[in-house]
C-alpha positions as CSV (number, residue, x, y, z in Angstrom):
1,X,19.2,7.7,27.8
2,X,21.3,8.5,24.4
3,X,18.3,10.1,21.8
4,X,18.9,7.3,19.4
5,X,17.8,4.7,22.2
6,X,15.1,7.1,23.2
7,X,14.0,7.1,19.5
8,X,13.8,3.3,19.3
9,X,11.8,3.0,22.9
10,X,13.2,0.2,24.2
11,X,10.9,0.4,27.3
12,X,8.1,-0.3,25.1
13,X,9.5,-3.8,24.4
14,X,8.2,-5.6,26.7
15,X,5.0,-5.9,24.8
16,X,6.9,-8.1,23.3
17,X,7.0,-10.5,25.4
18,X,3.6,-11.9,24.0
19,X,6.1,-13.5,21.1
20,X,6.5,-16.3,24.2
21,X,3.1,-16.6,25.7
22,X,2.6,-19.7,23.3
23,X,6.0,-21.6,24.6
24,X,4.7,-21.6,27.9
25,X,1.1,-22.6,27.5
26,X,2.6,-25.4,24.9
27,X,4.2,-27.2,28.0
28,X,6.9,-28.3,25.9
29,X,9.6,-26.5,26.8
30,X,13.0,-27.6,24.7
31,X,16.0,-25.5,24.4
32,X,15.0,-25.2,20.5
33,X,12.1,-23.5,21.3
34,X,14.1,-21.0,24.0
35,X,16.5,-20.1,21.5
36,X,13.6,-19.6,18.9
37,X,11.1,-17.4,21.6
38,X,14.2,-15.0,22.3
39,X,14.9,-14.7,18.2
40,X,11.5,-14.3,18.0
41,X,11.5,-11.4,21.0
42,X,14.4,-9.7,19.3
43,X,12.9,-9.6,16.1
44,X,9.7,-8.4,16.8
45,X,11.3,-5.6,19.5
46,X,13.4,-4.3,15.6
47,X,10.0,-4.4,13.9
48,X,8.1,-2.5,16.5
49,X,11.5,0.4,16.7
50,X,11.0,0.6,13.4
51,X,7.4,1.5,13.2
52,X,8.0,4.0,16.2
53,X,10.2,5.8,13.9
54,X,8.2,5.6,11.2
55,X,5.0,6.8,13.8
56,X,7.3,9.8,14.8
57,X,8.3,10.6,11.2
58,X,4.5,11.0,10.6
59,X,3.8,13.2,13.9
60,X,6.7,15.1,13.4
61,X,5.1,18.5,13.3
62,X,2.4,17.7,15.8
63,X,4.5,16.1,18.1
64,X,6.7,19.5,18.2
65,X,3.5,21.5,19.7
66,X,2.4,18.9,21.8
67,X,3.3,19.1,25.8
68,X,4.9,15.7,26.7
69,X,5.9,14.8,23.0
70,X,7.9,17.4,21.8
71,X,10.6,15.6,24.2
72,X,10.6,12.9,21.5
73,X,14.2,13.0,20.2
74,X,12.9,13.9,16.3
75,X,10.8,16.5,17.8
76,X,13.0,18.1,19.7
77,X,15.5,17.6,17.1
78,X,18.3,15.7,19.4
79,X,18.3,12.9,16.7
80,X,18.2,14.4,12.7
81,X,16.4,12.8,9.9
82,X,19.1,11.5,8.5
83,X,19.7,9.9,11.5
84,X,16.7,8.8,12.0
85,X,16.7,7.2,8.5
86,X,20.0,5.4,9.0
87,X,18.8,4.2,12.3
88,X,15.5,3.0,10.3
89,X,17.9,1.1,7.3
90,X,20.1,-0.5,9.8
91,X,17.2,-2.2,11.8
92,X,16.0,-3.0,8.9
93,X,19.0,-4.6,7.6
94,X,19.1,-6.5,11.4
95,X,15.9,-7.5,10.7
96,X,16.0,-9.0,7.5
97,X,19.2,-10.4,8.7
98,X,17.8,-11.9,11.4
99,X,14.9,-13.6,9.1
100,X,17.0,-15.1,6.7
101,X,20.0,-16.7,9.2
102,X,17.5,-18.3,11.0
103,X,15.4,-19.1,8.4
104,X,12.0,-18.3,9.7
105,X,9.1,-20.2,7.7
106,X,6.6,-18.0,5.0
107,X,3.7,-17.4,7.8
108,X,5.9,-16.1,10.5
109,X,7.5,-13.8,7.8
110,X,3.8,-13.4,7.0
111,X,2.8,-12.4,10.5
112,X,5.6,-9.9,10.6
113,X,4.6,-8.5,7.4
114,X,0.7,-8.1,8.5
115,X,1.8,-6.8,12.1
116,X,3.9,-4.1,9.6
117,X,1.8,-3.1,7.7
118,X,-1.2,-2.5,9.8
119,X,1.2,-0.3,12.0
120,X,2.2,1.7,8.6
121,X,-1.5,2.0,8.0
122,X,-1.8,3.3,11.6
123,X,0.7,5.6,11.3
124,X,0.0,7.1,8.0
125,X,-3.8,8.0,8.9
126,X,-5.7,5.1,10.7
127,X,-5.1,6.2,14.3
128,X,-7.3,9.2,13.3
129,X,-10.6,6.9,12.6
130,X,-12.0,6.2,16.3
131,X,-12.9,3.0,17.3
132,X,-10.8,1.4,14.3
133,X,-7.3,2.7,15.7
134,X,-8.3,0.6,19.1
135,X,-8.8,-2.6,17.2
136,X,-5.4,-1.9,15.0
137,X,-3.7,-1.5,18.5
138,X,-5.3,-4.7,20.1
139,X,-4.6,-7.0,16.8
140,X,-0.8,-6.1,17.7
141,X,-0.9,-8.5,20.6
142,X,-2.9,-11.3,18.5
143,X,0.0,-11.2,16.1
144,X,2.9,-11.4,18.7
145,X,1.1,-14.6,20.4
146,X,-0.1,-15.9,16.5
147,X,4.2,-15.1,15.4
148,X,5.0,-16.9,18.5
149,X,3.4,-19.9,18.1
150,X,4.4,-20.5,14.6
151,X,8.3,-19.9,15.6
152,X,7.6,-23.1,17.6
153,X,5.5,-24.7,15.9
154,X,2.6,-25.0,18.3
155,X,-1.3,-24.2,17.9
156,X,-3.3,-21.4,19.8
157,X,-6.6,-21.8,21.3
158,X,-9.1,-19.7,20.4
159,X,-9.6,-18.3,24.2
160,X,-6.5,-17.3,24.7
161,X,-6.8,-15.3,21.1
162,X,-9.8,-13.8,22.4
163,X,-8.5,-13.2,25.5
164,X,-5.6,-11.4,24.4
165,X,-7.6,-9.4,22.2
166,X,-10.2,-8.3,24.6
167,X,-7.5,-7.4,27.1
168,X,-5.6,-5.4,24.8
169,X,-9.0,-3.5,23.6
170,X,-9.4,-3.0,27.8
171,X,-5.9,-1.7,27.8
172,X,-6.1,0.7,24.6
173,X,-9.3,1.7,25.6
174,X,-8.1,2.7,28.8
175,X,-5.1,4.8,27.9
176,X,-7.2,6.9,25.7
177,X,-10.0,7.8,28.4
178,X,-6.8,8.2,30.6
């Protein structure tokens, strides 16, 4: 895989797949709503590249001394930080793109702002308080179901918040024992 691709981890897209969860549990599935869950999964997938290269901008130096990370393509150098920072402005620009052609409404802007910044917060210090970093990694998933359902207009229940949540937690939890 080419380092910029790398950089941007597309594998780890699929999380965003959560943007949909609310078109299916809606049962009303209209071609409106198709074309607005796969806008909604292509935005979210520029947001999240762009906080990975943000996260790997932060870890820079520790990532280079680490065992599995210093094959990160900033760590090991295959992409530049110049490159890494055009990459950064042009999803970005995508993004914002994105937003304004299809004219997404104040609280799904707001969602993507939130999910933003508490990913900046996590990435410029937060991951380092225990227990905290696992809720900041959980609430990720709220937000792609809570963006999801306001691309189609739809309402969540509260189990399936708490569900998510608690899953995610299970999940986060996990990898870090692992």
């Amino acid at each position: 895989m080419p380092p910029l691709i790398k950089l941007i981890r597309p594998a780890h897209w699929i999380k965003n797949a959560f943007v949909a969860v609310p078109f299916f549990f809606s049962g009303d599935f209209t071609v409106e709503d198709i074309d607005e869950v796969v806008i909604g999964f292509i935005t979210f997938s520029l947001l999240c590249s762009m906080v990975y290269i943000i996260n790997d901008w932060c870890d820079l130096e520790a990532d280079k001394l680490h065992l599995k990370k210093k094959h990160r393509p900033l760590a090991s150098q295959k992409v530049s930080k110049r490159e890494a920072i055009i990459l950064f402005v042009s999803l970005a620009l995508a993004l914002v793109v994105i937003c304004v052609v299809y004219d997404f409404s104040y609280l799904s802007l707001m969602w993507l702002a939130l999910y933003g910044l508490i990913n900046l917060s996590y990435s410029f210090g937060l991951k380092n308080v225990p227990i905290l970093e696992l809720f900041l990694l959980a609430s990720g998933f709220i937000l792609r179901l809570v963006f999801g359902a306001t691309l189609i207009g739809t309402n969540l229940s509260p189990w399936i918040l708490v569900c998510t949540g608690l899953i995610a937690l299970m999940l986060a939890v996990g990898k870090r024992r692992g």
